[in-house]
KEFIPA-832486 format. One line per field, with one value per residue (C-alpha): chain; residue number from 1; x, y, z. Coordinates in Angstrom, 2 decimals, always signed. Each point is the difference from the previous one (the first is absolute). Last residue first. Layout:
N
mol c(A  ...)
seq c(NUM  ...)
u c(X  ...)
v c(Y  ...)
w c(Z  ...)
REM end
This chain:
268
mol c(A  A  A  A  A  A  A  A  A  A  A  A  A  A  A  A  A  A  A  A  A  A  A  A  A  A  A  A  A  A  A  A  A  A  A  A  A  A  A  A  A  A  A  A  A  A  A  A  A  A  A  A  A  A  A  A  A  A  A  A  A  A  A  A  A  A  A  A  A  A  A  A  A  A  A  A  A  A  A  A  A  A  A  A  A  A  A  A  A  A  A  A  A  A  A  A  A  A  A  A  A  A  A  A  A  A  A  A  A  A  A  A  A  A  A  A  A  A  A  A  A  A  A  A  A  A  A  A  A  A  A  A  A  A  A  A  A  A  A  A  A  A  A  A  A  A  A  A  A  A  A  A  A  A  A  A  A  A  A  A  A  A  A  A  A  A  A  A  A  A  A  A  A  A  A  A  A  A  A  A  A  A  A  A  A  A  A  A  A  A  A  A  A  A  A  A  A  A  A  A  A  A  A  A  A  A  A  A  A  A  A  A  A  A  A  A  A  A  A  A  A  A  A  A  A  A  A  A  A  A  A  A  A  A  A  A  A  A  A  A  A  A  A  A  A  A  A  A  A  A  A  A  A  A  A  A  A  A  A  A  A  A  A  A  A  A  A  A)
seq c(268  267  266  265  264  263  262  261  260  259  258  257  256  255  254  253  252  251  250  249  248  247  246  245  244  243  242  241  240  239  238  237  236  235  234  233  232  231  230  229  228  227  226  225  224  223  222  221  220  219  218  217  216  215  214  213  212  211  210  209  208  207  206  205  204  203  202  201  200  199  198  197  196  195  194  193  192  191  190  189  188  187  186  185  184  183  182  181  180  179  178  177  176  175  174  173  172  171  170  169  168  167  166  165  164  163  162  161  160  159  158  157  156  155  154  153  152  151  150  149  148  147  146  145  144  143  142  141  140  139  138  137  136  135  134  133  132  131  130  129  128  127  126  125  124  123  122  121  120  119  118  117  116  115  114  113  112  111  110  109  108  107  106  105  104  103  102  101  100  99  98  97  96  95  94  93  92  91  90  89  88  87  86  85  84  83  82  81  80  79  78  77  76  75  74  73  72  71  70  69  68  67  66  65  64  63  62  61  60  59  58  57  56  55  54  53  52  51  50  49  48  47  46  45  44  43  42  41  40  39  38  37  36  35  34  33  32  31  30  29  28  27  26  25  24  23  22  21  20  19  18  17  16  15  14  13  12  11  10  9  8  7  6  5  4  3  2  1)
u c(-55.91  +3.21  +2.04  +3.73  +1.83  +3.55  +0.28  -2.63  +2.28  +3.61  -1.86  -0.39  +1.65  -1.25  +2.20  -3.10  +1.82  +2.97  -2.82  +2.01  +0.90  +1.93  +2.09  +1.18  +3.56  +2.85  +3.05  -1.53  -1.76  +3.30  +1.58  -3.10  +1.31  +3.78  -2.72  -2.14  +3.43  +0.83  -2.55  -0.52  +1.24  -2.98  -1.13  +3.82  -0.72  -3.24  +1.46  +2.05  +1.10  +3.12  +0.84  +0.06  -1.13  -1.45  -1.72  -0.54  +3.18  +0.49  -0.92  +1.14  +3.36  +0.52  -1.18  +2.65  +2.33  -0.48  +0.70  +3.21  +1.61  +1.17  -1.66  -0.09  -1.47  -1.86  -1.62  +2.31  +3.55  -1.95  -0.55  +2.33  +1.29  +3.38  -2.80  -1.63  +3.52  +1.32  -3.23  -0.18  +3.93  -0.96  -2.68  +2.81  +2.03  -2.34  -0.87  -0.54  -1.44  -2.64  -0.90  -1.87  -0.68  -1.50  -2.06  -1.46  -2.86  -0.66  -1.91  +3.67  +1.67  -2.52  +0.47  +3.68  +0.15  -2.14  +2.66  +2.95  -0.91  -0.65  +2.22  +2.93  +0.20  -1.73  +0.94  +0.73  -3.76  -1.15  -2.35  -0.98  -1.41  -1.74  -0.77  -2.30  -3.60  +0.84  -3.07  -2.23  -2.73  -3.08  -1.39  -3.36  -1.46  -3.03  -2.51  -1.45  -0.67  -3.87  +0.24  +0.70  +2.61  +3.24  +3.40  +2.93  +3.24  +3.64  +2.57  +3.38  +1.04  -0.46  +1.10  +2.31  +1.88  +0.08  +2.88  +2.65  -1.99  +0.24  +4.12  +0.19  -1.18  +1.69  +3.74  -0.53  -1.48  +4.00  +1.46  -1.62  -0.92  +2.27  +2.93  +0.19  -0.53  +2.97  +2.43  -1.50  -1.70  +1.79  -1.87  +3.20  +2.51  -2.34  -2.25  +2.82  +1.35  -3.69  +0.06  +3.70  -0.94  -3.21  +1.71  -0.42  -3.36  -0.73  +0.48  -1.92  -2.94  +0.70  +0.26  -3.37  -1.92  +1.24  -1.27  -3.25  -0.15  +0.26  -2.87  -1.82  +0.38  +2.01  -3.12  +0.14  +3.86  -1.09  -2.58  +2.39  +2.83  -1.24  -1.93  +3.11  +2.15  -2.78  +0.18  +3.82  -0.30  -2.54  +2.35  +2.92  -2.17  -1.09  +3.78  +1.28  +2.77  +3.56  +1.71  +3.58  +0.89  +1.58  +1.49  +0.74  -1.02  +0.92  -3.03  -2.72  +1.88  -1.05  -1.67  -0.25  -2.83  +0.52  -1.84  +0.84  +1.27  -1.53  +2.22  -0.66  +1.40  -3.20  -0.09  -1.37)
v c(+11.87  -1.95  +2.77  -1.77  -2.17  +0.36  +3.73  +0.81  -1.87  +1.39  +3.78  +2.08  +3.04  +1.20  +1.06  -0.45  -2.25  -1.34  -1.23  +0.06  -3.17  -0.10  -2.60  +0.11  +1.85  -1.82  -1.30  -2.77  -1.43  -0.65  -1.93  -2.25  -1.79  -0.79  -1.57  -1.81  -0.85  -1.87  -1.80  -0.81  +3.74  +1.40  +1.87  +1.03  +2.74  +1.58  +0.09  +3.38  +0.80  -2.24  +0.02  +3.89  +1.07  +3.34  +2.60  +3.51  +0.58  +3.20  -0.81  -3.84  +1.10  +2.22  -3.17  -1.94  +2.58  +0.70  -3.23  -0.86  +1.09  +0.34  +1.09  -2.26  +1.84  -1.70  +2.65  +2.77  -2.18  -0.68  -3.73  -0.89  -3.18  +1.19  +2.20  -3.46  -2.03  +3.06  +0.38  -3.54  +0.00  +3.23  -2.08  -3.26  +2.82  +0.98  -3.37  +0.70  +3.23  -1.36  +1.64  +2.57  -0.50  +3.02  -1.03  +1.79  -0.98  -1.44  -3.40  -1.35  +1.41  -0.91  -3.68  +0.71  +1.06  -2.48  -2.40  +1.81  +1.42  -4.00  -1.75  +2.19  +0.88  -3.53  -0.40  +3.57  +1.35  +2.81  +3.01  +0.55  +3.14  +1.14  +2.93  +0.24  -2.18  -1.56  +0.22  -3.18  +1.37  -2.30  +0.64  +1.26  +0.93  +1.85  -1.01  -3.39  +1.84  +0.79  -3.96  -1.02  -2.74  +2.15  -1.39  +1.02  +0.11  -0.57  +2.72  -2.23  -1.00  -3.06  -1.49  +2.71  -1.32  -3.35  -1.70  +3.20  +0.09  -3.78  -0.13  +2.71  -1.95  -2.89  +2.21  +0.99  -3.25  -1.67  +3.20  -0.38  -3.33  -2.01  +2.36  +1.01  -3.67  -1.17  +2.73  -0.34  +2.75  +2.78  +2.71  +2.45  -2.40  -3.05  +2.61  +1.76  -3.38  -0.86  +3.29  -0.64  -3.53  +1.06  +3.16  -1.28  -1.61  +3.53  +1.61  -2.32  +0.68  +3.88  +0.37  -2.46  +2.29  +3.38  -2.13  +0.03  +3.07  +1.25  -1.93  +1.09  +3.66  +3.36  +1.63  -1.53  +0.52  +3.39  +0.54  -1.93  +2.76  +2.68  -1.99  -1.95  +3.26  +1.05  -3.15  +0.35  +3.92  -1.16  -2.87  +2.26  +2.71  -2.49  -1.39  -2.75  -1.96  +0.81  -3.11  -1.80  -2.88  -3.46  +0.26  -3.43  -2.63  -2.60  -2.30  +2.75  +1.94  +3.79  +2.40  +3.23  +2.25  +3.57  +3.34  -0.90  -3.19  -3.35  -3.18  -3.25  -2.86  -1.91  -1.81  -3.21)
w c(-33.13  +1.42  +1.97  -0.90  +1.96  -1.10  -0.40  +2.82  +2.37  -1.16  +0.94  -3.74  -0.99  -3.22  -2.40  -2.78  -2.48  +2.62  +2.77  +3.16  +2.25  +3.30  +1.53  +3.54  -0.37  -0.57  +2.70  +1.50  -2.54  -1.87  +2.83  +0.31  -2.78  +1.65  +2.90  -2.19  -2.50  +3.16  +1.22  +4.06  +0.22  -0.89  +3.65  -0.34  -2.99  +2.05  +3.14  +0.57  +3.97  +0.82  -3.45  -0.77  -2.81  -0.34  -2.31  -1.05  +2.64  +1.97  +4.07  -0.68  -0.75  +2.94  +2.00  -1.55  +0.50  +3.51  +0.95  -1.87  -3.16  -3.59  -3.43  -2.71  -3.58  -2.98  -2.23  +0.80  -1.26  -3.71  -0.33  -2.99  +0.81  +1.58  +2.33  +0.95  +0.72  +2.19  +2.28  +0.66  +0.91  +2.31  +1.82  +0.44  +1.36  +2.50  +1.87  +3.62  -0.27  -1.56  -2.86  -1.10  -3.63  -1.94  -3.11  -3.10  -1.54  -3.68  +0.94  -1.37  +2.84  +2.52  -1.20  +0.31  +2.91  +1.77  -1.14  +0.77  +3.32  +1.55  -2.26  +1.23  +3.84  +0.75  +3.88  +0.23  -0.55  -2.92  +0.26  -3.34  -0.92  -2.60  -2.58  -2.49  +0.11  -2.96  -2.82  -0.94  -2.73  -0.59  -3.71  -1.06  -3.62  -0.44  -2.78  +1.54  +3.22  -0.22  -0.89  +3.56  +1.02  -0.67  -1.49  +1.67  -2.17  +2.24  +0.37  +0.95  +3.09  +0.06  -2.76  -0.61  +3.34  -0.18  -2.04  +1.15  +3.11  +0.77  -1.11  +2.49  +2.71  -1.11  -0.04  +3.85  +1.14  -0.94  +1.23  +3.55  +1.38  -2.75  +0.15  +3.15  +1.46  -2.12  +1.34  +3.74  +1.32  +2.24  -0.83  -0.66  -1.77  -1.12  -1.68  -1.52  -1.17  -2.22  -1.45  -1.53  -0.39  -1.89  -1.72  -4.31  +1.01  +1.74  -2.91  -2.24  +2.15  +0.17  -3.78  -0.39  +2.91  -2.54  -2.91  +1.98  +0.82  -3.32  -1.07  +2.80  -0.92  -0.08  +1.55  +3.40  +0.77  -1.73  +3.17  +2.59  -0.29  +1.72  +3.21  +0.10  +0.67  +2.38  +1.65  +0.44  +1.20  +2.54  +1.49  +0.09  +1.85  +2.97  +0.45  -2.08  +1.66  -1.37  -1.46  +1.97  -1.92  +0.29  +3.71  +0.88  +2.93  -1.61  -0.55  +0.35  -2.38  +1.41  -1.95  +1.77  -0.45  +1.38  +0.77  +4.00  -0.03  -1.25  +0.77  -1.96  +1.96  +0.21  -3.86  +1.03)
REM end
């Protein structure tokens, strides 16, 4: 168990549980540094959105083969500061890493794509409807020690290819393994503002709750572990957590419509 950390006043230290070594001193994020990272995500998430899930997608295939290229690299750094074993890191945490982004390469247009609603009363037969699935912007991910990769990485990179921006807190346990997430997604092309890792304890966490659209934390979210009997359920369930509930519009008139009068219909 990685115990040896030490936190000191506006400092992380990561400690090798196994030696007892320095590996980095980072700055913990104080109430402004949080605000001025979720305002950087806030700025960047909108074109994130725009460029498209086609791009995101090759950007998901760029990090995947990157982290292919790294997975002993990744795999040691978790061994150094979390103290897993080498063969444990990589099939608990690099291993889940590269399936979960094999799913939302294979997945994620499927799903997340505009789909055609057809509507049950003949009034409507001259409007067209379609259910719309939009990010909700920026979250936060509140990650653990004992799986400081698969953990942030995977919900990550669903959130990623939703179109929002992310900021990993991390715990301050396992820092560097954060900063090697954050240096395999920017080498794939996710701008440096819409996936961010800021440092800290207490305070920061709950400073990061205060500003965040959304969080994920696993000791409070439930939805994606309610699933985890079946796999692709829970890397499924991913998605839904970071769109917006579905809403339909009529694209002849403009008319906003709610999701249940699209798909039921007022029958005459």
């Amino acid at each position: 168990m990685a115990t040896d950390l030490q936190t000191a006043t506006h400092k992380v230290v990561s400690v090798n549980p196994s030696t007892g070594e320095v590996l980095r001193e980072l700055d913990c994020a104080d109430e402004s540094g949080v605000r001025e990272a979720v305002e950087r995500a806030r700025s960047a998430q909108p074109a994130w959105f725009e460029a498209g899930i086609q791009h995101r997608i090759k950007v998901l295939k760029k990090f995947q083969h990157l982290l292919h290229e790294r997975k002993s690299v990744i795999a040691q750094l978790i061994t150094c500061e979390a103290g897993k074993p080498y063969v444990e890191a990589l099939a608990t945490e690099v291993l889940v890493v590269l399936d979960a982004a094999r799913f939302c390469i294979d997945n994620a247009y499927r799903l997340l794509r505009d789909e055609p609603v057809s509507h049950g009363s003949l009034a409507m037969k001259q409007k067209a409807g379609r259910i719309v699935r939009e990010p909700h912007g920026v979250i936060g991910i509140i990650s653990p020690w004992n799986y400081p990769f698969s953990i942030p990485a995977t919900e990550s990179l669903a959130a990623l290819v939703a179109g929002n921006a992310v900021i990993v807190k991390p715990s301050e346990f396992t820092s560097q393994v954060a900063l090697a997430l954050a240096g395999l997604l920017h080498d794939a092309g996710v701008p440096e503002a819409v996936f961010q890792v800021v440092f800290g304890d207490g305070p920061a966490r709950r400073w990061s709750t205060q500003q965040l659209t959304s969080l994920f934390s696993p000791a409070v979210f439930r939805p994606a572990r309610e699933s985890h009997n079946r796999r692709a359920c829970a890397c499924f369930q991913l998605f839904w957590n970071w769109v917006e509930k579905i809403r339909c519009w009529c694209s002849k008139t403009r008319t906003l419509m709610s999701p249940q009068a699209a798909l039921s219909g007022a029958h005459l």
